[in-house]
C-alpha positions as YAML, in Angstrom:
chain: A
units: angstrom
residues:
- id: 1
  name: UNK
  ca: [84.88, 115.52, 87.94]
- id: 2
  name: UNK
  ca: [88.70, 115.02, 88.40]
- id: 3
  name: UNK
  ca: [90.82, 115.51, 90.99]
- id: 4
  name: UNK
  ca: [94.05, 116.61, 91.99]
- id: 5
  name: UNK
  ca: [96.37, 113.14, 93.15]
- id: 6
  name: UNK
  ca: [100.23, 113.67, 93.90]
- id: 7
  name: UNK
  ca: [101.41, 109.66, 92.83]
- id: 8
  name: UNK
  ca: [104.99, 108.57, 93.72]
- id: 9
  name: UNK
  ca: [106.39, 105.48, 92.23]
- id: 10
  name: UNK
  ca: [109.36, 103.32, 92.55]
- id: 11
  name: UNK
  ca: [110.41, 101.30, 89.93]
- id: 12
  name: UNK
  ca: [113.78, 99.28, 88.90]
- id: 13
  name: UNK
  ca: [115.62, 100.13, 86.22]
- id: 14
  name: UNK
  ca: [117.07, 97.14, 84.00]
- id: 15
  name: UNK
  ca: [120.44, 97.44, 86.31]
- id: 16
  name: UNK
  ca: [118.55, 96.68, 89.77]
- id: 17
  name: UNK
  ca: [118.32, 100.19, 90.67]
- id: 18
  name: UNK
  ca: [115.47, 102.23, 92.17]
- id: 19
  name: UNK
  ca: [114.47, 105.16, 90.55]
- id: 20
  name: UNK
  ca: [111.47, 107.55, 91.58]
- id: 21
  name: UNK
  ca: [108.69, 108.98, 89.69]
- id: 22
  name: UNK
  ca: [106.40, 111.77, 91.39]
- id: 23
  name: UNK
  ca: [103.84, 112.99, 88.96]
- id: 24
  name: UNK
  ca: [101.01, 115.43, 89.88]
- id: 25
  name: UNK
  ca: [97.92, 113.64, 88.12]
- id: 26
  name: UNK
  ca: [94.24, 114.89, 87.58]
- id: 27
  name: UNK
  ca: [92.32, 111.71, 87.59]
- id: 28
  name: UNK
  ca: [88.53, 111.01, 88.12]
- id: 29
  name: UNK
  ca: [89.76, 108.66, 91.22]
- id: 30
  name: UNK
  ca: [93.08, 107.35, 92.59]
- id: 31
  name: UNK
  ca: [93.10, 104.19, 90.49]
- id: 32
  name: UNK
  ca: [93.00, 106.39, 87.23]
- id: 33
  name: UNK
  ca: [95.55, 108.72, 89.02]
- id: 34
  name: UNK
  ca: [97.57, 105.05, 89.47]
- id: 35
  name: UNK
  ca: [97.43, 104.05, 85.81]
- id: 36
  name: UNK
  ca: [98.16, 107.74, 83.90]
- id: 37
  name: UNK
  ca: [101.31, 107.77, 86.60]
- id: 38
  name: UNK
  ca: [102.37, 104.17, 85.30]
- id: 39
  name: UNK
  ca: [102.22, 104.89, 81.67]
- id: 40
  name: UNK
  ca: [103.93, 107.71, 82.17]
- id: 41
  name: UNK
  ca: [106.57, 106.21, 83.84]
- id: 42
  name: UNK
  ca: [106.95, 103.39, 81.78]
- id: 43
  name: UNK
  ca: [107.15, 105.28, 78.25]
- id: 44
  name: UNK
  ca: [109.81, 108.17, 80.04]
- id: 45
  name: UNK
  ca: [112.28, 105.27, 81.25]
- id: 46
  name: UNK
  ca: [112.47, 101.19, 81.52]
- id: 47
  name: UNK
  ca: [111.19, 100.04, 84.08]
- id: 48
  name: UNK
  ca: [111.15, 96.15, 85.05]
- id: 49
  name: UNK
  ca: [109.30, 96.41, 88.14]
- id: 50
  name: UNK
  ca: [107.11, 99.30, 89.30]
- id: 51
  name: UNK
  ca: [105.78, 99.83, 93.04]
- id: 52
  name: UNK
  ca: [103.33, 102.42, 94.76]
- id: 53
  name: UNK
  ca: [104.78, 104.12, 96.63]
- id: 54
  name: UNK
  ca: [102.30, 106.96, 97.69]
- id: 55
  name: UNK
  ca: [99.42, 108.25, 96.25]
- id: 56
  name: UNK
  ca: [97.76, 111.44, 98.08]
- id: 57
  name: UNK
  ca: [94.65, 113.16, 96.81]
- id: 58
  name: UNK
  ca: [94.47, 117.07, 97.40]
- id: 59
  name: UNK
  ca: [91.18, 118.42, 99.03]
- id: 60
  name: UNK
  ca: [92.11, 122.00, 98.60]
- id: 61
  name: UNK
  ca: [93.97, 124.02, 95.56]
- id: 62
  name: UNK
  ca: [97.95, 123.26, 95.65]
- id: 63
  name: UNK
  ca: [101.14, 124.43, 93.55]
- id: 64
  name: UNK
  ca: [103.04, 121.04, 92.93]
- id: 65
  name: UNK
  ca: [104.26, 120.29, 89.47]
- id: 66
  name: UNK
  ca: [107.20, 118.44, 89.89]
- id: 67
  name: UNK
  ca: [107.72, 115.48, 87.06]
- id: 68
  name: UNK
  ca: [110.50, 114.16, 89.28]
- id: 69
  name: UNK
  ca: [112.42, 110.68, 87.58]
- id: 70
  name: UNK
  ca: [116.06, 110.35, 89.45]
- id: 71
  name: UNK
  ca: [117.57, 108.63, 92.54]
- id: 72
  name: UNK
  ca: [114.61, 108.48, 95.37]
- id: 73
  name: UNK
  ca: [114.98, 111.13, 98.10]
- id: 74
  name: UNK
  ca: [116.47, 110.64, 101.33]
- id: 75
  name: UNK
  ca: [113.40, 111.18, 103.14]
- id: 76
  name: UNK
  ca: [111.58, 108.07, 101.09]
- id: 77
  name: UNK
  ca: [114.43, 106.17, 101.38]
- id: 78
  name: UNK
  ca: [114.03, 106.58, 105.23]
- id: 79
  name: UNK
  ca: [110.52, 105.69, 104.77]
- id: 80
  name: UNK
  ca: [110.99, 103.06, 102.81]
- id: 81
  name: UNK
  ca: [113.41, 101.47, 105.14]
- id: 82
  name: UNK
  ca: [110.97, 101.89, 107.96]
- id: 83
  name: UNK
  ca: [108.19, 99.96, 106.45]
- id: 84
  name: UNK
  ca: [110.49, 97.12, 105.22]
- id: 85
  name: UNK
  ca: [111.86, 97.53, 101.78]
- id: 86
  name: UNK
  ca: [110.99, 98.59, 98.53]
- id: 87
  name: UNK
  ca: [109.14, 94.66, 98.10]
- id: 88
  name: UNK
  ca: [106.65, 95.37, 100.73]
- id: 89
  name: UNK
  ca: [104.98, 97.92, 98.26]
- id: 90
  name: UNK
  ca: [101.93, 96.73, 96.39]
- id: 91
  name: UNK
  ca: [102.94, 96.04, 93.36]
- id: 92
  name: UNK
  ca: [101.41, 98.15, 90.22]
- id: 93
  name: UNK
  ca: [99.95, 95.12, 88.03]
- id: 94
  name: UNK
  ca: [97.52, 94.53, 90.33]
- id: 95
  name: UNK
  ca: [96.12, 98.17, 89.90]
- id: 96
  name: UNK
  ca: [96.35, 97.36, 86.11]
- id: 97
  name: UNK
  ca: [94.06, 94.34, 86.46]
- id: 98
  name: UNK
  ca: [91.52, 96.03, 88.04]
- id: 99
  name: UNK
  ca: [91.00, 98.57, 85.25]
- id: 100
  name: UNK
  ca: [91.25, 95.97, 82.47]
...
């Protein structure tokens, strides 16, 4: 049965900066949700180096259908600042390992 996941990725464009994807994904878990966010990052803009950012799965019905690709918020940049920069994220090959 799938489920409703809200993924945010970072990535960095070929000019060093960050851009953010938020995708919501119906996946059977949140590694699946993870991968179908990635490839649809990757084929909508080039990315050299793509991060997790947040992944949240929905336990009850939602309205959020955002495909969102630009400059990250304000509010993640905040975040991100707090928890030490956009390299402390884990980085998205490892999630593509797993499923290979």
């Amino acid at each position: 049965m799938v489920r409703p996941f809200k993924v945010v990725l970072l990535g960095k464009t070929e000019e060093g900066y960050i851009w953010q994807y938020s995708f919501l994904v119906f996946a059977r878990n949140k590694t699946e949700a993870v991968q179908l966010g990635v490839e649809t990052a990757m084929s909508r803009r080039k990315l050299s180096d793509i991060r997790i950012f947040k992944v949240r799965e929905y336990k009850k019905p939602t309205v959020w259908a955002e495909l969102h690709g630009a400059w990250p918020e304000d509010t993640v940049l905040d975040e991100l600042e707090e928890i030490g920069g956009y390299e402390t994220l884990p980085k998205v090959q490892n999630i593509i390992e797993e499923r290979v």
